[in-house]
Backbone as a ProteinNet text record, in pm:
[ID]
protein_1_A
[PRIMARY]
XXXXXXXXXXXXXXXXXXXXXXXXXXXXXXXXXXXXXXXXXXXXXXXXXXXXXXXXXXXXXXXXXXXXXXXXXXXXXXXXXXXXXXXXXXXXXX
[TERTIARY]
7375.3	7356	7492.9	7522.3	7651.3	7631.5	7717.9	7644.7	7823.8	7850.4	7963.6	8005.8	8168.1	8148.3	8105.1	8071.8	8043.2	7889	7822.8	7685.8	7682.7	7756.1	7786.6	7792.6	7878.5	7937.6	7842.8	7764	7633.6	7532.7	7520.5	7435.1	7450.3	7582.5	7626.2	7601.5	7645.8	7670.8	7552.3	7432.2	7316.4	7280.8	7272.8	7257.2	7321.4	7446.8	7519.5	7488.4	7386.6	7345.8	7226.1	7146.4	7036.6	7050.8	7102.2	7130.5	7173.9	7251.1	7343.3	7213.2	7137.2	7016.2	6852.2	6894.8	6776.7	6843.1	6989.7	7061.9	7041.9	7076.3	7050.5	6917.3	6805.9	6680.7	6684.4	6679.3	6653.4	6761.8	6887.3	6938.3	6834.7	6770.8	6724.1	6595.5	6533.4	6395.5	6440	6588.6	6635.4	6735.9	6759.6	6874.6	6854.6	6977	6974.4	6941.8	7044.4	6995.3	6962	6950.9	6903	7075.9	7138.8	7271.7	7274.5	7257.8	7223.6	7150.3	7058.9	6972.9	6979.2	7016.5	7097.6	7205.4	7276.6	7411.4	7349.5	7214.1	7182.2	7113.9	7041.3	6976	7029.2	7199.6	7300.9	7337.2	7365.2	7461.6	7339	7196.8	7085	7074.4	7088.8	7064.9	7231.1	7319.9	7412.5	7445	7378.3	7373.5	7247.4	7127	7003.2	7060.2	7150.9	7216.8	7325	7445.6	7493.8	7399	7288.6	7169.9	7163.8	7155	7073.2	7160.6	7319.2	7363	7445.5	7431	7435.3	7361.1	7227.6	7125.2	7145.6	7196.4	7244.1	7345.1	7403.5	7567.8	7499.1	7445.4	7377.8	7262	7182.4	7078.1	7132.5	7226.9	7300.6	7240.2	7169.9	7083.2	7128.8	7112.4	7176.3	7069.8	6964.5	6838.6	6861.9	6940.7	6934.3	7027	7171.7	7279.3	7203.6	7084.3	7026.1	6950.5	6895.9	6842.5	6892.4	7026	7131.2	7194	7222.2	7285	7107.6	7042.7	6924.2	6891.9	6953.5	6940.6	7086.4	7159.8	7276.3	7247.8	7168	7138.9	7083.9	6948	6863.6	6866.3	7028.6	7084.7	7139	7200.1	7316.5	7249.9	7192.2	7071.6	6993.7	6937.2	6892.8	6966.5	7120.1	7179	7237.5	7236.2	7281.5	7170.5	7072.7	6976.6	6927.9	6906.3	6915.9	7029.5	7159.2	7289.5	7255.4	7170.1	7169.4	7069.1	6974.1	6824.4	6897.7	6996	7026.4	7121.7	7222	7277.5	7220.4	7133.2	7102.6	6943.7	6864.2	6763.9	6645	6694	6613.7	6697.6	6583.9	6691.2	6657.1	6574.1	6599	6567.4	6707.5	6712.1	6639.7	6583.8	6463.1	6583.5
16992.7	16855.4	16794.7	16764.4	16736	16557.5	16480.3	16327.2	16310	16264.1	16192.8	16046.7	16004.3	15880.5	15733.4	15738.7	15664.3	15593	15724.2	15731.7	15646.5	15676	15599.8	15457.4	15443.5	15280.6	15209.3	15250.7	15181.4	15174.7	15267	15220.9	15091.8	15117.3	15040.1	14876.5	14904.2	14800.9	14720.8	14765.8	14739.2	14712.2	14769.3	14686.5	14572	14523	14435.1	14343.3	14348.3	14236.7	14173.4	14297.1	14197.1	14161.1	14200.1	14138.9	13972	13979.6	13857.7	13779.4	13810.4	13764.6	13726.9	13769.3	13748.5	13627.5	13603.9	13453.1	13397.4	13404.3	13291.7	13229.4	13333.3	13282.3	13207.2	13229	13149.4	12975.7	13015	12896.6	12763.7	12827.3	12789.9	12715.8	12788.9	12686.6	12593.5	12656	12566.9	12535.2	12467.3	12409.2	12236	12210.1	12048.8	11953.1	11966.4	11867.2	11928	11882.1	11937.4	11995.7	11965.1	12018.1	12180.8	12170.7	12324.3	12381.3	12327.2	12433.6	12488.1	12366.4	12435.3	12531.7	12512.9	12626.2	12806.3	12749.3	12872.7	12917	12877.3	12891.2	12950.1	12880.5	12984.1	13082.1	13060.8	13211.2	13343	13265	13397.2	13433.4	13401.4	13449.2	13480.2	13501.9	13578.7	13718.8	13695.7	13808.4	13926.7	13874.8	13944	13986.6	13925.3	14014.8	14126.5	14102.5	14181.8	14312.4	14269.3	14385.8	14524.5	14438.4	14483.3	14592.3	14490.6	14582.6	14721.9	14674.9	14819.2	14877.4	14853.4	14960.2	15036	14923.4	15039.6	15139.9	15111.1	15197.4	15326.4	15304.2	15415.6	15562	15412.6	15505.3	15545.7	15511.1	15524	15487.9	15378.4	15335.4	15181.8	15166.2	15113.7	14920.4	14944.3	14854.1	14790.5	14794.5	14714.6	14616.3	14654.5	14529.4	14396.6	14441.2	14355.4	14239.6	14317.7	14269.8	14162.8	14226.1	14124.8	13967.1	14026	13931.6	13812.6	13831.6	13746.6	13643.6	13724.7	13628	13566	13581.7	13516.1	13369.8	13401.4	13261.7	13192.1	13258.3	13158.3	13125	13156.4	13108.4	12978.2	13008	12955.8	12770.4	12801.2	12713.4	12587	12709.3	12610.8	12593.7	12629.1	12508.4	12427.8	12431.8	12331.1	12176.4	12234.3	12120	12118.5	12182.4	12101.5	12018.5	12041.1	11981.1	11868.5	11840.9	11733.8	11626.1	11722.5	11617.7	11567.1	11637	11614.3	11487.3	11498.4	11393.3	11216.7	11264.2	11147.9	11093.8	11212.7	11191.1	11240.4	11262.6	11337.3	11424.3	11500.5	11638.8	11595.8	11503.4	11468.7	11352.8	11305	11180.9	11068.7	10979.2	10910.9	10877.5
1835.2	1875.6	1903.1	2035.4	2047.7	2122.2	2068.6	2080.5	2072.2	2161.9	2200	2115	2086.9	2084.2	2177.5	2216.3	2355.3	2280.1	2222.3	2197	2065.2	1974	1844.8	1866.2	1976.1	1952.2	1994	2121.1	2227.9	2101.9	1992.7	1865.8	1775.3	1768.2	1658.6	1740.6	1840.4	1958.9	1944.6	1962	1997.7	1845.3	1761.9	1594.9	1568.6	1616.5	1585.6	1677.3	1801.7	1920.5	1856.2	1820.8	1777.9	1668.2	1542.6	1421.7	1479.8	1592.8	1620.4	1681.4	1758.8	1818.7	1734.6	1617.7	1493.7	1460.9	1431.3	1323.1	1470.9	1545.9	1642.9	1666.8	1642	1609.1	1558.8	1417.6	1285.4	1323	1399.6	1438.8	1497.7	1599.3	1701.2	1601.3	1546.3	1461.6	1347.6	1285.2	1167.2	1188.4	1256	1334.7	1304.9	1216.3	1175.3	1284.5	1401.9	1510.3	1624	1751	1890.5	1929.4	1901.4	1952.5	1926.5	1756.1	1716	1745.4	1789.2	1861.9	1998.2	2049.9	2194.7	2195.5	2100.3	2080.7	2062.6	1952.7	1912.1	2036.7	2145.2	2236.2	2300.2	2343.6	2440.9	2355.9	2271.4	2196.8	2174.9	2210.3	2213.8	2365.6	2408.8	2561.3	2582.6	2551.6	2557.6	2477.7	2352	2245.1	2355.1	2414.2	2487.7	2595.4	2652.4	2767.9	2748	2670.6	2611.3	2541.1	2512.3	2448.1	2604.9	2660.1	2787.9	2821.4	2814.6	2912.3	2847.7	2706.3	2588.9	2635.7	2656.3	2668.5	2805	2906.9	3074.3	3088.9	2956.4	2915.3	2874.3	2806.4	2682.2	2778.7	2854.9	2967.7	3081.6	3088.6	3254.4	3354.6	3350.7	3397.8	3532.5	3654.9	3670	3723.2	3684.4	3648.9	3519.5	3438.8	3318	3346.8	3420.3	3476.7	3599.8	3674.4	3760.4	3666.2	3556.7	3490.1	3405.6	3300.6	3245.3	3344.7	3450.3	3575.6	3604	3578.3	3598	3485.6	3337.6	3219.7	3203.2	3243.4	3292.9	3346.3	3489.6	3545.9	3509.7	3451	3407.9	3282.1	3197.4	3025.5	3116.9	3198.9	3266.4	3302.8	3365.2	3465.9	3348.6	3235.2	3151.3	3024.8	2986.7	2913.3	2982.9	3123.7	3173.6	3179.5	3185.3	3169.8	3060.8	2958.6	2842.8	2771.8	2797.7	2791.8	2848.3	3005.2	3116.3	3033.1	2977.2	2902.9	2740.2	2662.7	2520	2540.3	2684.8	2670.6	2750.9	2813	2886	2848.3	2845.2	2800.1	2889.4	3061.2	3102.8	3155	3275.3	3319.2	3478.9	3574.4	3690.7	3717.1	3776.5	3792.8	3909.9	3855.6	3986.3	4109.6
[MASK]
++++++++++++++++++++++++++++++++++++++++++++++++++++++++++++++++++++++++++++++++++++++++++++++

């Protein structure tokens, strides 16, 4: 059984994303104010992409980076409007 380091780290890698993506959970429902929960919201959709793209490293796969680049935008897209609705109160303006 010959398993490279490459193979080790994309493990470890991927234990240490979602571990990071479980506390961001728990952020996200027990989160003192709406601020914290928005933080935990971005720092989970950054921990889920980083997941992803462990996993395209690991599979050699080149469908898991299209995939990451899509939760990118749409992390991207909506802390920007929840940032737009936390500070003003809505997210489009009449």
């Amino acid at each position: 059984m010959n398993i490279n380091l490459i193979t080790y780290a994309a493990h470890f890698a991927i234990l240490c994303f979602a571990l990071g993506t479980v506390i961001c959970t728990i952020r996200l429902f027990k989160g003192r104010s709406p601020q914290d929960r928005a933080w935990g919201l971005d720092a989970m959709y950054v921990n889920a992409m980083l997941l992803i793209i462990t996993l395209g490293i690991l599979f050699r796969s080149s469908w898991y980076y299209d995939i990451a680049l899509l939760i990118a935008l749409f992390g991207f897209a909506g802390t920007a409007a929840l940032a737009k609705f936390l500070l003003r109160g809505e997210v489009i303006e009449p």
